[in-house]
N, C-alpha and C positions, 0 to 999 in steps of 0.2 A: 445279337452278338453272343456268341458263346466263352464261356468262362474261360478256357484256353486261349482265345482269342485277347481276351481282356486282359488277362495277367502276362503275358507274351512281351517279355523286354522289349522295346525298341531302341533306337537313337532320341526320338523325342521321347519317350518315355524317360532314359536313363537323366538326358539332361534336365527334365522339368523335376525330378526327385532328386537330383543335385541342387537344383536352387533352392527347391522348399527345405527340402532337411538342413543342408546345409549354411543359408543366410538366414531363416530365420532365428536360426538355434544359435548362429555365431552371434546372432546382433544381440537376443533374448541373454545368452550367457556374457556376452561386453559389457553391458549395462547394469548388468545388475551387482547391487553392491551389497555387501553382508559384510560389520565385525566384528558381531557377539555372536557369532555359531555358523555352525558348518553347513550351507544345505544341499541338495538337489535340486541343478537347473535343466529346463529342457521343455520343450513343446512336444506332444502333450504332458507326456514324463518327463520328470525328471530323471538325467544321468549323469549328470556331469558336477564332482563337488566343485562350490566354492564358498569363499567365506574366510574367516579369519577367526582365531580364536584369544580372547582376552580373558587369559584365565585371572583371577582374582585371589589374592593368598586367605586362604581357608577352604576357599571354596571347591566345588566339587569340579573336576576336571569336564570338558564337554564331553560326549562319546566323539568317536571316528565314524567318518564319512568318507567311502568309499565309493570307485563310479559302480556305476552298477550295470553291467553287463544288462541283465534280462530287462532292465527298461528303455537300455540304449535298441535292442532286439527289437522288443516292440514300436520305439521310433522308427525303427527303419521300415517296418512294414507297416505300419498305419504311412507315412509319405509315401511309398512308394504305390498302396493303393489309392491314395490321392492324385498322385501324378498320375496312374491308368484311369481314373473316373475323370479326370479331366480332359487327358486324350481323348479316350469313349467321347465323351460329350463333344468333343470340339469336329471330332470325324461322324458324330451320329447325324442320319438326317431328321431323328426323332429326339431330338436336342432337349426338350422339354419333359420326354417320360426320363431320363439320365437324371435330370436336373431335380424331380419329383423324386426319384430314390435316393438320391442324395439326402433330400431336405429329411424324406421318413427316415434314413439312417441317422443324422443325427438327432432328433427326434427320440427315434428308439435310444441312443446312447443316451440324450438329456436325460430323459427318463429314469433311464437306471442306476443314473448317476446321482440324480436328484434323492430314488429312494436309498439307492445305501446310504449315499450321505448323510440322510434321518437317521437310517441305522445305526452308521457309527455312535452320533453325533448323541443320540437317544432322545431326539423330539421325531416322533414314529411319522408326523404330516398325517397322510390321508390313511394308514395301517395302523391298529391298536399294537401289533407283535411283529416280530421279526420272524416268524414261517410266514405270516401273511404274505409279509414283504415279496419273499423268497417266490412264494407259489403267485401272486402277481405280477412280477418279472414271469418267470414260468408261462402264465398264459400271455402275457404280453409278446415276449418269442414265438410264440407256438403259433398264436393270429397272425402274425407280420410272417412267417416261413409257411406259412397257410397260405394266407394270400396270394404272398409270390410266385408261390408251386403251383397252387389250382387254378387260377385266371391269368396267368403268366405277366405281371403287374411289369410297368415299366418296359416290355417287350426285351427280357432278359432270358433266356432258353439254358438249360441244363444247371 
């Protein structure tokens, strides 16, 4: 399957990226309750404030929380390449190499996610410093777009 292929709107495309973005983020954003401060709701991101604010006399005002465009952006296109990995998959007749780069995409994401989070956080896990970090990530992308490119992993072309 080639990459235009893959990203190539459909009808089931458009509807299976209307369910996911939109019921999971309406139910995620219904539920949830906040009302000492403002936050950002949303799957993976958050974009959407809610919350309530109980200011307290002396006390310092909360900041504002506003949506935020660029992480509602990014929700859209992380579901909407959910909803094409999922097609792929459902129309491949190599159902299991789809389902294999799935799991290494997430994978790679855990990963990275795991290490900044030490980063931020300043418990380093398996890195003394923060270029470590950096240059680990680094070659962690570089194997996995390695792989993909020279043994054609998953039967994914261009």
């Amino acid at each position: 399957m080639k990459i235009k292929e893959f990203l190539k709107p459909t009808l089931g495309k458009i509807i299976l990226f209307i369910l996911l973005m939109g019921v999971i983020n309406y139910f995620l954003i219904s539920t949830t309750v906040v009302l000492d401060a403002r936050i950002l709701v949303g799957l993976p991101f958050g974009f959407y404030p809610i919350g309530g604010f109980m200011i307290w006399p002396g006390g310092p005002s909360p900041p504002v929380v506003e949506f935020s465009y660029l992480n509602f952006i990014i929700d859209l296109i992380f579901w909407y390449l959910i909803s094409c990995l999922i097609i792929a998959w459902y129309k491949s007749s190599k159902r299991w190499n789809i389902f294999a780069l799935f799991l290494s995409f997430v994978l790679i994401l855990t990963l990275i996610l795991f290490l900044f989070i030490n980063l931020i956080k300043g418990n380093w896990g398996f890195t003394p410093h923060p270029i470590l970090t950096f240059l680990f990530i680094g070659l962690i992308m570089f194997i996995y777009l390695y792989l993909l490119k020279k043994f054609k992993l998953f039967d994914i072309t261009n």
